[in-house]
C-alpha positions in Angstrom: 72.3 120.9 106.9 75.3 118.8 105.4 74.5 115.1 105.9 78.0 112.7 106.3 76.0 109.4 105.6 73.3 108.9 102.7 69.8 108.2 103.6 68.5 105.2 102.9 68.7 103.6 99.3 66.1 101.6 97.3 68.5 98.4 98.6 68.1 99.4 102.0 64.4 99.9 102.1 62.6 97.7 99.4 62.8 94.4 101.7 59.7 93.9 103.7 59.7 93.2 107.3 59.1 89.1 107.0 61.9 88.9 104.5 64.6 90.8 107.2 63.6 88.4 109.9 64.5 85.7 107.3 67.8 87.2 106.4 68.3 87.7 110.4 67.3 84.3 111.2 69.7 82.8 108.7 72.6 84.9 109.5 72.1 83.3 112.9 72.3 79.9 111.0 75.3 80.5 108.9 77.2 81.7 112.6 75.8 78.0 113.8 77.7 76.5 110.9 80.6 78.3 111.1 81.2 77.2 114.7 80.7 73.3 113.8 82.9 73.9 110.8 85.4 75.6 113.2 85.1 72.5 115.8 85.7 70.1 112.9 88.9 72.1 111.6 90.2 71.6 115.1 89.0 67.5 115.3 90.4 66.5 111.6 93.8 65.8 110.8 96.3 63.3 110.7 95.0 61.8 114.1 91.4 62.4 114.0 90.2 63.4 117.5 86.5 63.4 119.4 84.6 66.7 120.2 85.3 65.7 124.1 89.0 65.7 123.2 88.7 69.0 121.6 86.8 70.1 124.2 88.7 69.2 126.7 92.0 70.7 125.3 90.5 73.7 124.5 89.4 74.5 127.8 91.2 72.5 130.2 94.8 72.0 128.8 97.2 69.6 131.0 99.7 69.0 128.6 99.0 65.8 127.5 99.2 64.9 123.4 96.2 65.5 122.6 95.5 68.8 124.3 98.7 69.7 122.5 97.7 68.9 119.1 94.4 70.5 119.9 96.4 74.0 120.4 98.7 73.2 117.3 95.4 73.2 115.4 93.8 75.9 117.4 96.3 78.3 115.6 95.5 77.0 111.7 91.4 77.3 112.5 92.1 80.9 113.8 94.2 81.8 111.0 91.5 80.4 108.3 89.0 81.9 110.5 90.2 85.5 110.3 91.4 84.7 106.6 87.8 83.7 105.4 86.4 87.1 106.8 89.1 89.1 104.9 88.5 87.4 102.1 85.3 87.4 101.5 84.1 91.1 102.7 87.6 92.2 100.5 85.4 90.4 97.4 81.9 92.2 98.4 83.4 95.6 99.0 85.5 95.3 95.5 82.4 94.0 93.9 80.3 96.8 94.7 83.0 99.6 94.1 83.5 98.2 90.8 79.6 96.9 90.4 80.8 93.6 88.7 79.6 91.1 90.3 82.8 88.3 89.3 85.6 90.9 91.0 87.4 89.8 93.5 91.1 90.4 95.1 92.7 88.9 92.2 91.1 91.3 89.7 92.5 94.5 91.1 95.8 92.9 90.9 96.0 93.3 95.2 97.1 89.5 95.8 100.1 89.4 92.9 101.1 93.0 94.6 101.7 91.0 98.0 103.4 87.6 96.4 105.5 89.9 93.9 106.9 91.7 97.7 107.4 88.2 99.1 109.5 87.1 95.6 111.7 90.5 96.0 112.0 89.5 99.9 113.4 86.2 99.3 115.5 87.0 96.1 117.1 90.2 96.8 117.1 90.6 100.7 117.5 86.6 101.7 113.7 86.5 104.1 113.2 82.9 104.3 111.0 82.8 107.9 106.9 83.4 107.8 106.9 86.7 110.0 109.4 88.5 107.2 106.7 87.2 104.6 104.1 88.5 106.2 105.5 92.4 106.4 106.6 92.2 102.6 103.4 90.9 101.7 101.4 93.1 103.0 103.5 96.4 102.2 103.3 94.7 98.2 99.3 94.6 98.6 99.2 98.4 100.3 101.8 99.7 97.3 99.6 98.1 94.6 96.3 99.3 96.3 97.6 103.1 96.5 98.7 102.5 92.8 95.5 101.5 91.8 93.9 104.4 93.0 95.4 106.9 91.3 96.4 105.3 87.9 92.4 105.2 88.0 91.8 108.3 88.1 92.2 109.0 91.7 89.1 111.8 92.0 87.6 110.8 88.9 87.9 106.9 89.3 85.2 105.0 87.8 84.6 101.0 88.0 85.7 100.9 84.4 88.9 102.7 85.2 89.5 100.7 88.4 89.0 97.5 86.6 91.5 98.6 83.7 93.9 99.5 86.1 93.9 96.7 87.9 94.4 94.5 84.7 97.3 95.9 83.7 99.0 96.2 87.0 98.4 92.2 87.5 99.9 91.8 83.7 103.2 93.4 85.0 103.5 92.0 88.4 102.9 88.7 87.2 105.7 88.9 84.1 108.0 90.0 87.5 106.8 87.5 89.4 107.8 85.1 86.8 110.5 86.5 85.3 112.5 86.7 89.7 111.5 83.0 90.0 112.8 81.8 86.8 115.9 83.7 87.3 116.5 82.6 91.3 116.0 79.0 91.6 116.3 79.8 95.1 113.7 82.0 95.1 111.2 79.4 93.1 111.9 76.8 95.9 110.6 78.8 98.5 107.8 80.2 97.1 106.6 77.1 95.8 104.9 76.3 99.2 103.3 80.0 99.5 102.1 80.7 96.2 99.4 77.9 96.7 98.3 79.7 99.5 98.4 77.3 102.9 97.3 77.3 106.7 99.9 74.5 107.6 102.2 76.8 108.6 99.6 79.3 110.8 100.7 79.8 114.7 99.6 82.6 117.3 102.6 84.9 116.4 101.8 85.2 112.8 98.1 85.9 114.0 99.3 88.7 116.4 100.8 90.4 113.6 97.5 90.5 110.9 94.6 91.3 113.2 95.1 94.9 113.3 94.9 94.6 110.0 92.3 92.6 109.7 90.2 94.6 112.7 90.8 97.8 110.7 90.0 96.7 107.8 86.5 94.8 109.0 85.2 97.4 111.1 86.3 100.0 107.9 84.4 97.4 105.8 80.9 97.5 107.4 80.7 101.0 108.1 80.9 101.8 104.0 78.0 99.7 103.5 75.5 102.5 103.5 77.3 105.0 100.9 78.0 101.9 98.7 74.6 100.7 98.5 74.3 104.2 97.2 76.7 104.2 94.6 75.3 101.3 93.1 72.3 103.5 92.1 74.8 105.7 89.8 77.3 108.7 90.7 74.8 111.1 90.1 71.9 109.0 92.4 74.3 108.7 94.6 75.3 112.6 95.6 72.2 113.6 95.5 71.6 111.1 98.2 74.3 112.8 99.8 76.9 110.3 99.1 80.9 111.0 99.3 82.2 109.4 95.9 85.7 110.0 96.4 86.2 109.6 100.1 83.8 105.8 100.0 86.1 105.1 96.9 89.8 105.7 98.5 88.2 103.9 102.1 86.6 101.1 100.1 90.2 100.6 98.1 91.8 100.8 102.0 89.4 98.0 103.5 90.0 95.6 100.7 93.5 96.4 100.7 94.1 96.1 104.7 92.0 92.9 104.4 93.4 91.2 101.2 97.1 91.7 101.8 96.9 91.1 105.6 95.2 87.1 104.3 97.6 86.8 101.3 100.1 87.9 103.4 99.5 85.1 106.1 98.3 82.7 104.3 99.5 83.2 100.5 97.0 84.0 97.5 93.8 81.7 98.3 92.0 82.2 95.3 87.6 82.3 94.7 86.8 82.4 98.0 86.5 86.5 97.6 84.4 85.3 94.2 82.5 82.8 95.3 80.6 83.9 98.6 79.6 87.3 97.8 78.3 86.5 94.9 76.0 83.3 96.0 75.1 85.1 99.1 73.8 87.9 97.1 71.2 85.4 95.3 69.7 85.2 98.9 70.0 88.5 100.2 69.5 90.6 97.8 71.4 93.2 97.1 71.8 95.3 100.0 75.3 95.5 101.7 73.9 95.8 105.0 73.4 91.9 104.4 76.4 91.1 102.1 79.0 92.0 104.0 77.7 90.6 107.2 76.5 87.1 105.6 80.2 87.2 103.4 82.5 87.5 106.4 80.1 84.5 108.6 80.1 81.9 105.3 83.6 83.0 103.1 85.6 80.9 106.4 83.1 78.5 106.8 84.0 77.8 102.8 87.9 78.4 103.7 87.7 75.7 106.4 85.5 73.7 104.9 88.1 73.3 102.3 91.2 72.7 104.6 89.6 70.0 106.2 88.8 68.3 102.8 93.0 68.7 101.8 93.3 66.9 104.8 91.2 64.3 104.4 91.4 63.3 101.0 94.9 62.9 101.0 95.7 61.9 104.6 98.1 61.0 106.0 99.4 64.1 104.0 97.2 67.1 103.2 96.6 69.1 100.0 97.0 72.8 100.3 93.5 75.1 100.9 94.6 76.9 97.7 94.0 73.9 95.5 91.5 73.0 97.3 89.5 76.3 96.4 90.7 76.2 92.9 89.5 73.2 92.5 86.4 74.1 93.8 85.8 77.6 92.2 87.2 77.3 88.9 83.5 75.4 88.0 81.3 77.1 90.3 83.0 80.6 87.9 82.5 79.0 84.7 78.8 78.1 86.1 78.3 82.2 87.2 79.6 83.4 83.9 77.2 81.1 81.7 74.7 82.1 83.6 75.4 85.7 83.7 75.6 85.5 79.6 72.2 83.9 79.7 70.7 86.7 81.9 72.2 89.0 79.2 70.1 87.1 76.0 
């Protein structure tokens, strides 16, 4: 009898019953935080404003300035919202299909694909609004992602292979990249503000056109969690479990593509987010997707808007971009998980 999903895996079955209500009961925690977080994105700002103003113009709008800033800033929280769950089940499914656990977008080359798209847009064909960005973005992301794939190996990909690949793809988009902007000082205006990635610029229109995207790609996301916790036991482990290598491997490279260009192309290239969550959540669940992903999409916004409201405040009345601010943030916390990987090695 052919079997379409694997059986369970070691990941899957070694947790005992206490520890899953623990898992359960925190995801239920991280959800908590990730509405108060959401609530303060909304509240913080140039004009700071009380939950009962937020409150009241979320739900019982009459026009008045507050209830309109409250929907200006309704927009941005959505966008980093939907953004953080791209991002951070992108950098969980990436890290298991390559089994390193410091991948993330960036390493597969995915985010230069979409800003190298937006660069050609503005140089050659003269896009300067958001909503041209965001199609050029995203069809840069969905060509390198299909690229990937098959100068991997397409059939015979491996994680080594994939990881190569996308190495040398980033090399060469990145001399374009560059090479356009240093040529079109037009061109390096405009992309000055995207390249840092941003939410100032988020509104319900942009939104509109990302979430099918970004539904396809979550839904596409969780469901491969049961044949990757299978390949993380080895090829061979894996079909005899019953697993699919090729089909999980192109639908994995889909998902994080459909999520990671649909974000960049939003919101620009927001960089460790992808890194940073999967990895840390993994320290407390363990490594069984089932639990990674779910966790990863629940705390990577709550880190995303977390960070936007700090650009805000620290530098009020202007705001420093949620780019830096996750630079700033990561570049440590990755020095930290490397040294500490090295050590594991000794």
């Amino acid at each position: 009898m052919l079997v379409d999903s694997p059986p369970e895996s070691r990941a899957e079955t070694a947790a005992p019953p206490g520890r899953r209500a623990i898992r359960g009961v925190g995801l239920l925690v991280a959800l908590a935080v990730l509405f108060l977080v959401f609530l303060a994105s909304i509240a913080v700002g140039a004009k700071s404003m009380s939950m009962d103003q937020v409150w009241h113009g979320l739900f019982q709008d009459t026009g008045t300035y507050g209830d309109v800033v409250v929907g200006e800033r309704l927009a941005r929280s959505l966008l980093g919202l939907l953004a953080g769950v791209a991002l951070g089940l992108s950098g969980a499914v990436l890290q298991a299909l390559t089994r390193n656990p410091l991948a993330d977008p960036g390493l597969l080359g995915i985010n230069l694909g979409a800003s190298a798209a937006v660069v050609s847009a503005i140089s050659f064909f003269g896009v300067t609004s958001l909503s041209g960005y965001v199609w050029f973005a995203f069809t840069g992301a969905l060509l390198v992602g299909v690229l990937l794939y098959f100068l991997g190996g397409s059939r015979g990909a491996t994680p080594v292979r994939l990881a190569l690949a996308g190495t040398a793809l980033s090399a060469a988009l990145y001399g374009y990249l560059q090479a356009v902007m240093i040529m079109d000082g037009a061109a390096l205006n405009k992309m000055r503000f995207w390249t840092v990635g941003s939410l100032a610029s988020a509104n319900m229109d942009t939104i509109k056109q990302v979430l099918p995207f970004l539904a396809i790609g979550t839904v596409l996301a969780l469901s491969l969690a049961r044949p990757l916790n299978a390949m993380a036991m080895g090829d061979d482990t894996a079909r005899a479990l019953g697993a699919h290598l090729t089909r999980t491997r192109v639908l994995s490279m889909a998902a994080a593509t459909l999520l990671c260009g649909a974000a960049t192309a939003a919101c620009g290239p927001i960089v460790f987010v992808g890194l940073m969550v999967p990895h840390m959540v993994r320290s407390f669940t363990g490594p069984d997707l089932r639990w990674i992903l779910p966790y990863s999409a629940v705390l990577s916004p709550v880190l995303l808007l977390g960070a936007d409201v700090v650009g805000r405040v620290v530098a009020r009345p202007a705001e420093l971009q949620v780019g830096i601010v996750t630079a700033v943030i990561g570049a440590p916390v990755f020095v930290f998980l490397v040294r500490r990987r090295k050590v594991a090695q000794l």
